[in-house]
NUDO-569339 format. One record per residue: residue in three letters; z, x, y of N, C-alpha, C in turn. Coordinates in steps of 0.05 Angstrom, whole numbers, plus 5000, padded with zeros to 4 digits. Atoms other than C-alpha are relative to their C-alpha. Example, Ala and Ser with C-alpha at 12.3 -4.5 7.8 and 13.67 -1.06 7.14 Angstrom:
BEGIN
ALA500050184976515652464910500050185024 SER499949844976514352734979501449855022 
REM end
This chain:
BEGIN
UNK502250194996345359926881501249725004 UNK499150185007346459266908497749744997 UNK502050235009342558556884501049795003 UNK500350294990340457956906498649874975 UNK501750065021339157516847500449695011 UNK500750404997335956706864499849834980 UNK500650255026336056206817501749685008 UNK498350254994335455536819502649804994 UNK496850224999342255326790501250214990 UNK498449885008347755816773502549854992 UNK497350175010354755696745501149905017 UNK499550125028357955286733498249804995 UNK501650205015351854876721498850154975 UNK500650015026349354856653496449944992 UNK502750025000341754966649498750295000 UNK501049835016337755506625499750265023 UNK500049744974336155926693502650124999 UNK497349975007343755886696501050194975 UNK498549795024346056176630498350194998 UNK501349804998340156676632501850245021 UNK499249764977342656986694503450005004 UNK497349755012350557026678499950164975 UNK500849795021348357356618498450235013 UNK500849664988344657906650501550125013 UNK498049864986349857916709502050134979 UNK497849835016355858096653498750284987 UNK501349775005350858586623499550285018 UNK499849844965349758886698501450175010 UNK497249974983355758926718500350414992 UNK500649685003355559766687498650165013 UNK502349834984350159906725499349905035 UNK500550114968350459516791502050015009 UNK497849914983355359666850501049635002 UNK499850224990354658966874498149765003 UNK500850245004352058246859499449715009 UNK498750224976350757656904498149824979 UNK501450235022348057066865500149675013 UNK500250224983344856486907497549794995 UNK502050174995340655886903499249905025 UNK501750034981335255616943500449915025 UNK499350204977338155076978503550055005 UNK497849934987344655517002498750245012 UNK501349794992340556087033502050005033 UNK498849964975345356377093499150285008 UNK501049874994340056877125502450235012 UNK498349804983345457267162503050114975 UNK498549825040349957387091499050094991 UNK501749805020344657637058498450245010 UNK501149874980342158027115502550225001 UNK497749815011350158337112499650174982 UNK498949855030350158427040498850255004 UNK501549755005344058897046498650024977 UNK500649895023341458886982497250164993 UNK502749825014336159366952498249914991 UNK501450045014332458956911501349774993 UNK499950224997331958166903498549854976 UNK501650125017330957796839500349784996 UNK499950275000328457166839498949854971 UNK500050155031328256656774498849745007 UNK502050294998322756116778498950035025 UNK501849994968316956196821500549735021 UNK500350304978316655486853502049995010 UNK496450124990324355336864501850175010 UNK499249774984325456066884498750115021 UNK501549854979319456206931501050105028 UNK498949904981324156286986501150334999 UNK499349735008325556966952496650155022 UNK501349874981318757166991500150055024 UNK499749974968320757037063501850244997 UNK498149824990327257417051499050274992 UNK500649815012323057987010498850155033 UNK501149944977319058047080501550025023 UNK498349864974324057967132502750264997 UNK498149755006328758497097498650224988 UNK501349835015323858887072500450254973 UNK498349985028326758877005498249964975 UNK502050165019322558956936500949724988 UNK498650325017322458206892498450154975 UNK500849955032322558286815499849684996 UNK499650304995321157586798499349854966 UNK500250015025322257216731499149714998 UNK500350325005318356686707501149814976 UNK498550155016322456156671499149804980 UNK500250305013318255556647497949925008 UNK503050244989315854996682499550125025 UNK502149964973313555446746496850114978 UNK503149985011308155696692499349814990 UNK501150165023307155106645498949805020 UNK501150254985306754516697500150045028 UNK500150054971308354666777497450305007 UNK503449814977301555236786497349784985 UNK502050065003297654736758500649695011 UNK500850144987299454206807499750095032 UNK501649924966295754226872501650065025 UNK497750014978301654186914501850274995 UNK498549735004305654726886499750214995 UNK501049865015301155166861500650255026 UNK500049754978301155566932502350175000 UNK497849844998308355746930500050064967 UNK499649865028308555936853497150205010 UNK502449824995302356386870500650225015 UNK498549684984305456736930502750084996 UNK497549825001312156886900498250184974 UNK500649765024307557196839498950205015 UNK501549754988303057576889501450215012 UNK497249854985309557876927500950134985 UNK498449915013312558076868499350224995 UNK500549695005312858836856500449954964 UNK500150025035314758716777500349744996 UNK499050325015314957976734500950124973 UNK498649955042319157966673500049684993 UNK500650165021317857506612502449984981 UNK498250015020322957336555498550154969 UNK501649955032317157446498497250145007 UNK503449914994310457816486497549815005 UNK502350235002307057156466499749835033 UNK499450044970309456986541498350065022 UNK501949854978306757516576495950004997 UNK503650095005299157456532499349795018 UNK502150304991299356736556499349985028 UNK500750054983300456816620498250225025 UNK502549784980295657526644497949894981 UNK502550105004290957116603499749725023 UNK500250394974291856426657499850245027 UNK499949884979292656966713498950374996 UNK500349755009289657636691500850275015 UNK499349834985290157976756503350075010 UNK497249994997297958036752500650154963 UNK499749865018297158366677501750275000 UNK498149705005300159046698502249985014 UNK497649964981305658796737502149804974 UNK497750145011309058426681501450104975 UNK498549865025313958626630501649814986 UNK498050285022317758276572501750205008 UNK496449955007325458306570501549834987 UNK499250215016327758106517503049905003 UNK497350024995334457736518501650184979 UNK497449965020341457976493500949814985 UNK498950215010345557576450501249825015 UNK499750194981347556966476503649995003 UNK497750004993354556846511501549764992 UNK500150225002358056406475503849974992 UNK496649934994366456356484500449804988 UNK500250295008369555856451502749855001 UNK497750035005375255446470500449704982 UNK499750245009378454996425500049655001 UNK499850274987377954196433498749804978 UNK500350225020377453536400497149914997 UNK502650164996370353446397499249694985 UNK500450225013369753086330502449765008 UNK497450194991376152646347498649875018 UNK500450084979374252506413496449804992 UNK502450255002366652196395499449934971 UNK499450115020369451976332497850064971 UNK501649805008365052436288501450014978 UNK497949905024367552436213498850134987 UNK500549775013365452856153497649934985 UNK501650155015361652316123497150005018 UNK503150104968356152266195498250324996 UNK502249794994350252676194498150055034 UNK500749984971349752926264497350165011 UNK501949844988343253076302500849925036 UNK499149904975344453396375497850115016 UNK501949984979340553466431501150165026 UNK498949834967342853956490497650065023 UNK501549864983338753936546499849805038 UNK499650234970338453656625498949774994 UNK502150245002336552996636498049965023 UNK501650004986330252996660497050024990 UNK502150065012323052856645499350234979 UNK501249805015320253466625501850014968 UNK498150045024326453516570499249794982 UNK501650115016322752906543503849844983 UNK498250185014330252586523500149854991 UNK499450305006329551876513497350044975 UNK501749885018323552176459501749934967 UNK498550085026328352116394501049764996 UNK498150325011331751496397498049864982 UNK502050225017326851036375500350074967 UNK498849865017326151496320502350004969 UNK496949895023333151636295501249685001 UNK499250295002334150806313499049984968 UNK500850075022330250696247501150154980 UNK497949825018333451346212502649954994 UNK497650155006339650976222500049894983 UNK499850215022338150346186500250054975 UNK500649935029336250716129502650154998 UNK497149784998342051196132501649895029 UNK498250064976348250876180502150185010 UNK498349754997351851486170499150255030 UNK499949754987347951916217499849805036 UNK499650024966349852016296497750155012 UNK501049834978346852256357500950035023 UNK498749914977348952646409499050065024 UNK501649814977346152796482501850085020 UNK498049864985348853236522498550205023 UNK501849884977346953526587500749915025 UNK499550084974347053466662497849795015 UNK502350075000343952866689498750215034 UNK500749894976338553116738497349915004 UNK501750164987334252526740501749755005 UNK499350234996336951886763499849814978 UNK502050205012331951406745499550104967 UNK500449955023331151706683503150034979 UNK497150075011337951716662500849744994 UNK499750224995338351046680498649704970 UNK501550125035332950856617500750044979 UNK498749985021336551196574502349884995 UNK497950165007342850866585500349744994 UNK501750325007339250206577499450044974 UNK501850005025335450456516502950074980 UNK497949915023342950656480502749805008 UNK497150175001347150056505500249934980 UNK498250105030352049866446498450014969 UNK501649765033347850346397503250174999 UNK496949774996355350636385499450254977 UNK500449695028352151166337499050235024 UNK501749844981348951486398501749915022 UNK498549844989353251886443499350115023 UNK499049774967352752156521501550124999 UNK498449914995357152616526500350205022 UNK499449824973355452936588499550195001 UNK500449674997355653686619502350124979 UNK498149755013358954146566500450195012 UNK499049634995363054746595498750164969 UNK500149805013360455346562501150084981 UNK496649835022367455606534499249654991 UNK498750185022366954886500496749904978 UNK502950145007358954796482499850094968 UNK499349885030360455286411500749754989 UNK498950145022363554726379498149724995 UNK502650195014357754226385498250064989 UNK501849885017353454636363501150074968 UNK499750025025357454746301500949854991 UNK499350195007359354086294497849794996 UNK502750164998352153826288498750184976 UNK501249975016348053766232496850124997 UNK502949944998341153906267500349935033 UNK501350044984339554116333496649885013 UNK503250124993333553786370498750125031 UNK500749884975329754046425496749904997 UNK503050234997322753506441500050015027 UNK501549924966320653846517497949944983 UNK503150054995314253706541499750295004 UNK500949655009314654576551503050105008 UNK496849785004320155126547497850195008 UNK500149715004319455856564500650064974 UNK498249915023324456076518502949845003 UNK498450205002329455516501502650194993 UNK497649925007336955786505500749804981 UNK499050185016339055156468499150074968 UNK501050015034333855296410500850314985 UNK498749775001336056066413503449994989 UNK496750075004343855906408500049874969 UNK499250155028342855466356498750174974 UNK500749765020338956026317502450114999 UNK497749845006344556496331501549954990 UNK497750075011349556076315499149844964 UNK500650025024345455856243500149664997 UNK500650385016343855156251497249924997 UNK502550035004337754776232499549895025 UNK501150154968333354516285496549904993 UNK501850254998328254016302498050025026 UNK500549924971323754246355496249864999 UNK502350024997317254026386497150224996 UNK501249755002310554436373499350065019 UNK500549964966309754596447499750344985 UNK499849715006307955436457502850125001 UNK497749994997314655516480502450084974 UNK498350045027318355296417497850194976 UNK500949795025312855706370500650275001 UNK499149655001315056346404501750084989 UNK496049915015322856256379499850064964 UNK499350065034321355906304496849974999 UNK502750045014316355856252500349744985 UNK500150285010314855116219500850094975 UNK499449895031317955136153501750214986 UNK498849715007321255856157503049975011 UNK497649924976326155816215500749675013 UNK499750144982325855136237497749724980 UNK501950205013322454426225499349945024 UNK501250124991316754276272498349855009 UNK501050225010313253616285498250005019 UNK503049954974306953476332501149785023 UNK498349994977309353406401498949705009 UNK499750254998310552706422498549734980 UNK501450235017308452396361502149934983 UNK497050085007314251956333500549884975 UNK500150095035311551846269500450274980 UNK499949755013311952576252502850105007 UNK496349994988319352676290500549834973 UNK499350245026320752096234500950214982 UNK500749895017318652446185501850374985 UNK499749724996321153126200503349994999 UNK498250064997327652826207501549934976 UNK499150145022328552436147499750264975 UNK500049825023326553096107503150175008 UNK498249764985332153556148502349784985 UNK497450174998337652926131499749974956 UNK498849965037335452916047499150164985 UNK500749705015332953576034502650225014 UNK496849875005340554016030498750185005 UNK501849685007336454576006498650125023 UNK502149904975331254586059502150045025 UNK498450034972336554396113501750324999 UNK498049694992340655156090498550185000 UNK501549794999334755526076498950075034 UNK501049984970332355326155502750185015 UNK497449904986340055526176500050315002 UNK500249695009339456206141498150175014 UNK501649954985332756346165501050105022 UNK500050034976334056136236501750275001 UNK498649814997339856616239498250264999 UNK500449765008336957196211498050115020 UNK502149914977330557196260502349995032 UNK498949944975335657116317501550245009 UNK499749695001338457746300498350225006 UNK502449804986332458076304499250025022 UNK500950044981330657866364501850075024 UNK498349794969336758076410500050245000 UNK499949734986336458576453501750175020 UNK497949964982342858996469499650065022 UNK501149804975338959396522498749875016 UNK501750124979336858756563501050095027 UNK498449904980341658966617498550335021 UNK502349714991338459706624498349985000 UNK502649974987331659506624499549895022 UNK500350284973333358956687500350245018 UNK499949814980336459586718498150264998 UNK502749794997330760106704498049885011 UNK502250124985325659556730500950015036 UNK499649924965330059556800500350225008 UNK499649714999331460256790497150125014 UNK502949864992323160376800499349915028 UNK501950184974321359766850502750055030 UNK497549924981327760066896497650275008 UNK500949784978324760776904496650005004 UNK503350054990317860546902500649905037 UNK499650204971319560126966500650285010 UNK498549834983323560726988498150235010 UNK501849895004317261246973497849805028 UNK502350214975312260567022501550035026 UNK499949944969316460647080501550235012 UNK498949774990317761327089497650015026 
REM end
């Protein structure tokens, strides 16, 4: 079998479509002959028309809809995965809504990360209920090569670090903590902050670097390689994750797995991963008196801050799924000889 998988950013960028789909591909790789892995805006009709592939999966309705032309001129099934913001915000603006609509109507199967996923969204779209399926992830990929992190952004033993991994860009809701952790400072000078991410707004990058000139407690540090992203995560006292919506947040996932506490908005997104109080500390979504709040407990409650660590871990265990790999290839395994069964 060979596959066509779309997404809008693959490696080596550093963003959630991205590490989703080399984690499936390494999982794959047992069960698939051959792998072509392309985004939107490199589409070379007459390579992919070569490759041949059997079956074409595309990752984000809006930013992948070009997965329908080629589904039609190759007459190839699309499995098609919804990621995020094509369900939370681009079908419910007027402009985009058409192409997130016809890559769902095209699609022979949709896969989900979670159940609470799939309720929400054959309850917003009901007539697509029997075409969708959860898959849950595997454990997350996480390599780790050595490097100076603390050294390098001068990080000692004494700093209580809260970390933020995520693009820069509105929805991510970045420039959302400072204010915040500015006043969490005064009171406490010990604690840092870290952002880290690819920018992939301009203009909005641009406010934040304004809003943290010669704040030297608060840290850019850019795109993390992969093989090096392990060590901020365990070099941080409290992940944060304040989107305006998530699917299923790799960042807030990782940082389960890997047993740190976290700081997350109450968006649906973030209630599917953690529970307030159990797994996680959650505050009411863009309200920066309750971030405060939520903050200053995580930095002088010890107790609470290992019991969230422990937690978190333990539900992230539960939750992987070695056999994400074989159910991606039993879903192309069906929508292959179905196709093959329609144009006999």
């Amino acid at each position: 079998m060979k596959l066509l998988i779309i997404t809008p950013t693959k490696f080596p960028a550093i963003t959630g479509n991205a590490i989703d789909v080399e984690r499936i591909i390494v999982g794959l790789k047992k069960y698939v002959s051959k792998i072509k892995v392309v985004t939107p805006n490199k589409i070379n009709f007459e390579q992919i028309k070569k490759f041949n592939p059997d079956v074409i999966h595309a990752f984000h309705a809006y930013k992948s809809n070009i997965a329908v032309k080629l589904s039609e001129k190759l007459n190839k099934p699309l499995v098609l995965a919804l990621t995020g913001t094509d369900y939370n915000h681009n079908i419910k603006d007027k402009y985009k809504k058409k192409k997130v609509m016809s890559t769902i109507n095209k699609a022979s199967v949709i896969t989900v990360f979670s159940n609470k996923t799939k309720k929400l969204i054959s309850t917003q779209i009901p007539k697509i209920k029997n075409k969708i399926h959860r898959v849950r992830r595997d454990k997350p990929i996480l390599e780790s090569k050595k490097w100076k992190f603390k050294s390098k952004y001068r990080i000692s033993k004494s700093n209580f670090v809260f970390t933020l991994i995520a693009g820069i860009r509105l929805v991510k809701n970045n420039r959302f903590p400072i204010k915040a952790l500015k006043k969490l400072h005064k009171k406490y000078p010990n604690i840092k902050f870290i952002i880290a991410g690819p920018i992939l707004d301009n203009k909005y990058f641009l406010k934040i670097k304004k809003e943290i000139k010669n704040q030297k407690w608060i840290k850019y540090i850019g795109t993390i390689p992969r093989d090096k992203i392990k060590q901020v995560y365990e070099n941080s006292d409290v992940i944060i994750n304040c989107s305006h919506s998530e699917g299923l947040s790799n960042v807030v996932f990782e940082a389960m797995f890997l047993g740190k506490a976290i700081l997350v908005s109450d968006i649906p997104g973030n209630k599917f991963l953690v529970r307030n109080n159990i797994s996680c500390l959650s505050y009411k979504h863009d309200n920066p008196t309750d971030f405060y709040k939520k903050a200053l407990k995580l930095y002088e409650d010890k107790k609470k801050l290992k019991k969230l660590e422990v937690n978190a871990k333990k539900k992230a265990l539960k939750m992987i799924n070695p056999k994400e790999a074989e159910e991606y290839y039993k879903i192309y395994k069906k929508v292959v000889n179905a196709n093959v069964e329609h144009t006999k």
